[in-house]
N, C-alpha and C positions, 0 to 999 in steps of 0.2 A: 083522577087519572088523566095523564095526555095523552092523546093519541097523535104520534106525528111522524108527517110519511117524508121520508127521505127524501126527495125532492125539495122538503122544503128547513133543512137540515143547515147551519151553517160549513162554508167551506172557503178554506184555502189551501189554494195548489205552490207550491213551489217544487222547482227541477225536478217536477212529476211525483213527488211524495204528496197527498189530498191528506188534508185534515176534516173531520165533518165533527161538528158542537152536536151532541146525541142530547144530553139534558145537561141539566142546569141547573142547582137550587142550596141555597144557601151556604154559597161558597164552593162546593164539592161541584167541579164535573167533568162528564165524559165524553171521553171525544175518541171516534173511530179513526183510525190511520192505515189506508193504503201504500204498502212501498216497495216501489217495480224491483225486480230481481237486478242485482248489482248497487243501488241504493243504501246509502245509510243513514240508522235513525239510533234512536236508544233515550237513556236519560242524562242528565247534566245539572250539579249541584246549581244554584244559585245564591247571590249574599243573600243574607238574610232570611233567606225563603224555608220554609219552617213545616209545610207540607207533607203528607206522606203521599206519595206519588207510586203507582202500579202501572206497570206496560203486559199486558195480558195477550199473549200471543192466539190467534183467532185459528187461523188457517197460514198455511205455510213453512218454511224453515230459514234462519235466521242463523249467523255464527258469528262468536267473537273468539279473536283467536291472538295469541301471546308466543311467547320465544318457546317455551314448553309445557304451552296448555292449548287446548281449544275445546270450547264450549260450544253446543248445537244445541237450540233452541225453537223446536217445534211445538203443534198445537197444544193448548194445557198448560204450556213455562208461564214464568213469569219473572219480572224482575221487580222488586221491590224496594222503595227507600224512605225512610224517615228520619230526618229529611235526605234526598240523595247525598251522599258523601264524596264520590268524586264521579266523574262522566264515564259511563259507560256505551262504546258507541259498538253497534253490530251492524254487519251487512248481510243483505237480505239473501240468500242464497236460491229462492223463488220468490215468486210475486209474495208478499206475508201482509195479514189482515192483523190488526190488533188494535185491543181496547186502551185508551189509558184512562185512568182514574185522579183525580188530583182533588186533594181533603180542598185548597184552596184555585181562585179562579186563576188559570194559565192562557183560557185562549187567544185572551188579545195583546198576550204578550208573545206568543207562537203567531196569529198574525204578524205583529209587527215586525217581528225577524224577519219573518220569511217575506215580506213585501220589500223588507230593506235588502236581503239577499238577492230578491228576484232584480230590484232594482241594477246592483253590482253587476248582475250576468246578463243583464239586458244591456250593459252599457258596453260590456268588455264584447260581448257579441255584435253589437252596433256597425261599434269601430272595426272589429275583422271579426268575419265571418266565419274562419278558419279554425277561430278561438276556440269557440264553442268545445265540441268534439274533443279536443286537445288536452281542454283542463280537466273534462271528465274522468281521461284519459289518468293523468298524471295526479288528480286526486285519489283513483282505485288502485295506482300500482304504487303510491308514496305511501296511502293505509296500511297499506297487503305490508309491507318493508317495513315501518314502524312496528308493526305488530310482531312482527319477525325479532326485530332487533328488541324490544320487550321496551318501548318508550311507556310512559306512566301515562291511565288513562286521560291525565289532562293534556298530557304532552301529543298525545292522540290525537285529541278532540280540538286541539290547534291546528294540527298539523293536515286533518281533512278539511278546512276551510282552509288554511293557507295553499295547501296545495290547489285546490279548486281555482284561489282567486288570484295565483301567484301574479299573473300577468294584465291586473288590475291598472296598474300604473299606465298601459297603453293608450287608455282612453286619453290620456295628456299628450301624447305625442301624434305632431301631426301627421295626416293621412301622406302626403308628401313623402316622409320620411320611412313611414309603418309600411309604405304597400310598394315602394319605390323596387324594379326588380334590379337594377344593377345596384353595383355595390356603393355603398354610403361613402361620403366625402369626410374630412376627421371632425368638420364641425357635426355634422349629422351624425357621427355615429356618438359625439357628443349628448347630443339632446336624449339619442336614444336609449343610452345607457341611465339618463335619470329617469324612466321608467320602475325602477325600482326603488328610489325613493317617494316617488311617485305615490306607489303602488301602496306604501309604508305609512306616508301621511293620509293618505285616504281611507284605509282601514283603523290607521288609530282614532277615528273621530267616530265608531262603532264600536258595541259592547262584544266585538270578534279583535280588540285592538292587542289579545296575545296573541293573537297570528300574524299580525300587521312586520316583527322583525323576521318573519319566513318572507313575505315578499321580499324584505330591503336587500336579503343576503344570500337569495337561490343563484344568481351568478358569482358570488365568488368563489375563488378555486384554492385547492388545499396550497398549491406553491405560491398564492399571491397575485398570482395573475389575471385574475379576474375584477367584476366591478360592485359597487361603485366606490370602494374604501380599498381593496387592494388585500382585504383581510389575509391571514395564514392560520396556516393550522387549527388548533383547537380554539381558536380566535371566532370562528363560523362555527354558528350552531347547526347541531346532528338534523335539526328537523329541515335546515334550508340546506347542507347535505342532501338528503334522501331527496327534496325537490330538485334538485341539479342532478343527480343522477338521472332521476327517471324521465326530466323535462330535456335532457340532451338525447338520452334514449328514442322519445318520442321522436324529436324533431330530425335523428338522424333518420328513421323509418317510416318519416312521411314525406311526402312532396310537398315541396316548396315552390314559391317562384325562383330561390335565386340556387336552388341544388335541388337533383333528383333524391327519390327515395334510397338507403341504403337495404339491402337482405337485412332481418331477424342476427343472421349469422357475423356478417359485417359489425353491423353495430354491436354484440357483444367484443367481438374482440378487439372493437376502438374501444370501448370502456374498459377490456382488461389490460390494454396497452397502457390506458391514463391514469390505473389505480393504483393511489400512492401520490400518481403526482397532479394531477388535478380536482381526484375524487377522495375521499377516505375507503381504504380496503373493505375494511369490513362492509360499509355500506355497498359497494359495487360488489361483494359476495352475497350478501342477501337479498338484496337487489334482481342479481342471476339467477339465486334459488328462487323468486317468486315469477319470473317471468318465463322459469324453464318447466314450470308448471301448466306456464296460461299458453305456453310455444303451439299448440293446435289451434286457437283463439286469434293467436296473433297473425301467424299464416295465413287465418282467413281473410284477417283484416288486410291485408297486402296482396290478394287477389286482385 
């Protein structure tokens, strides 16, 4: 028998989710997972990988939630797969403690993401400070919307990394340019628009490179007017959609250097003015249903 005290437990932390290696032994092992309230975690197919993998909910409540379904998952659930078949991703609706179990070894493959991820958001935070908060921001209300609109769990499971790391490409553009408060000159706002190619090349060289076409294409607009290709219509995919909705949202309702914050109120009805012609309807109506939910939330945030 081992006896071994948590202290000296392996761990890795990313964006505040802690993994700890519990035991270990011939192939099979477990690993406890802390993940702070608003957080998502879950399972996700791998090639090849042949595993029967259990995520066993400890303490806490957890939801995943679809266009007309929602599932809660509190102490005792569990989700099981052999091998997982497509990603299931949930967020934590309290602090949620849970075991997972894997027939085969996973955790230095969970290291390694998450060191690779930590990497990405320590770079895009670097370069602006502002970042941070922002893409949190715009990962939790792009999920909430997919989930709405009934995207397929891989289409998901893209789309929370892409929206996280939409603004990846910054790290390329210089500080000059990025943090300049008056307005950009046409070469500079040049440069700045290939932040999202940027953003596209740099996540395709990562095994998260089905997110990498959400960076390339969250600024273009439904009438074509946007960057960096000028795309139209159903030309732009739904999930860089959903990030342009909700990362214009954002930025209207925060303070900037180069424009004050707008009301909660304001910025809905500049997004019902644009829907159609710069956004897709539907997305700007589900969109509204989810943040006319979180409206006490965000209020506070604009304190």
């Amino acid at each position: 028998m081992l006896l071994q005290r948590a202290g000296e437990s392996l761990e890795v932390a990313g964006r505040s989710v802690q993994y700890h290696l519990l035991a270990s032994w011939d192939g099979t092992e477990v690993i406890r997972q802390f993940v702070p309230q608003g957080k998502w975690f879950g399972l996700r197919p791998e090639e090849g990988w042949t595993a029967l993998e259990t995520l066993h909910i400890i303490s806490g409540e957890a939801v995943w939630e679809g266009a007309h379904q929602r599932v809660v998952l509190r102490a005792g659930d569990s989700l099981t797969g052999r091998p997982v078949q497509e990603p299931c991703s949930l967020r934590a609706v309290s602090d949620v403690t849970a075991i997972y179990v894997s027939s085969l070894p996973v955790f230095h493959l969970i290291s390694n993401e998450v060191a690779r991820l930590r990497e990405l958001a320590v770079a895009v935070e670097t370069k602006d400070g502002y970042t941070r908060e922002h893409c949190a921001r715009i990962q939790s209300l792009s999920a909430r919307v997919g989930q709405l609109m009934n995207l397929s769990p891989t289409e998901q499971h893209y789309l929370l990394y892409g929206a996280f790391l939409h603004d990846l490409g910054k790290v390329r553009v210089p500080d000059a340019i990025l943090k300049k408060p008056g307005a950009l000159t046409e070469n500079e706002w040049a440069v700045m628009k290939q932040h999202t190619i940027f953003g596209r090349e740099m996540l395709a060289r990562t095994p998260l490179a089905g997110a990498a076409p959400i960076l390339e294409q969250h600024h273009e607009r439904l009438d074509g007017s946007g960057y960096p290709y000028g795309l139209k219509g159903d030309a732009i995919r739904l999930d860089a959609q959903i990030v342009a909705v909700a990362d214009s949202y954002d930025a209207m309702t925060t303070e900037r250097i180069y424009h004050p914050a707008m009301s909660h109120e304001e910025a809905v009805a500049e997004l019902q003015r644009e829907a159609g012609r710069l956004y897709r309807t539907d997305v700007v109506q589900a969109f509204l249903e989810v943040v006319s939910g979180l409206e006490p939330e965000i209020k506070r945030k604009g304190d």
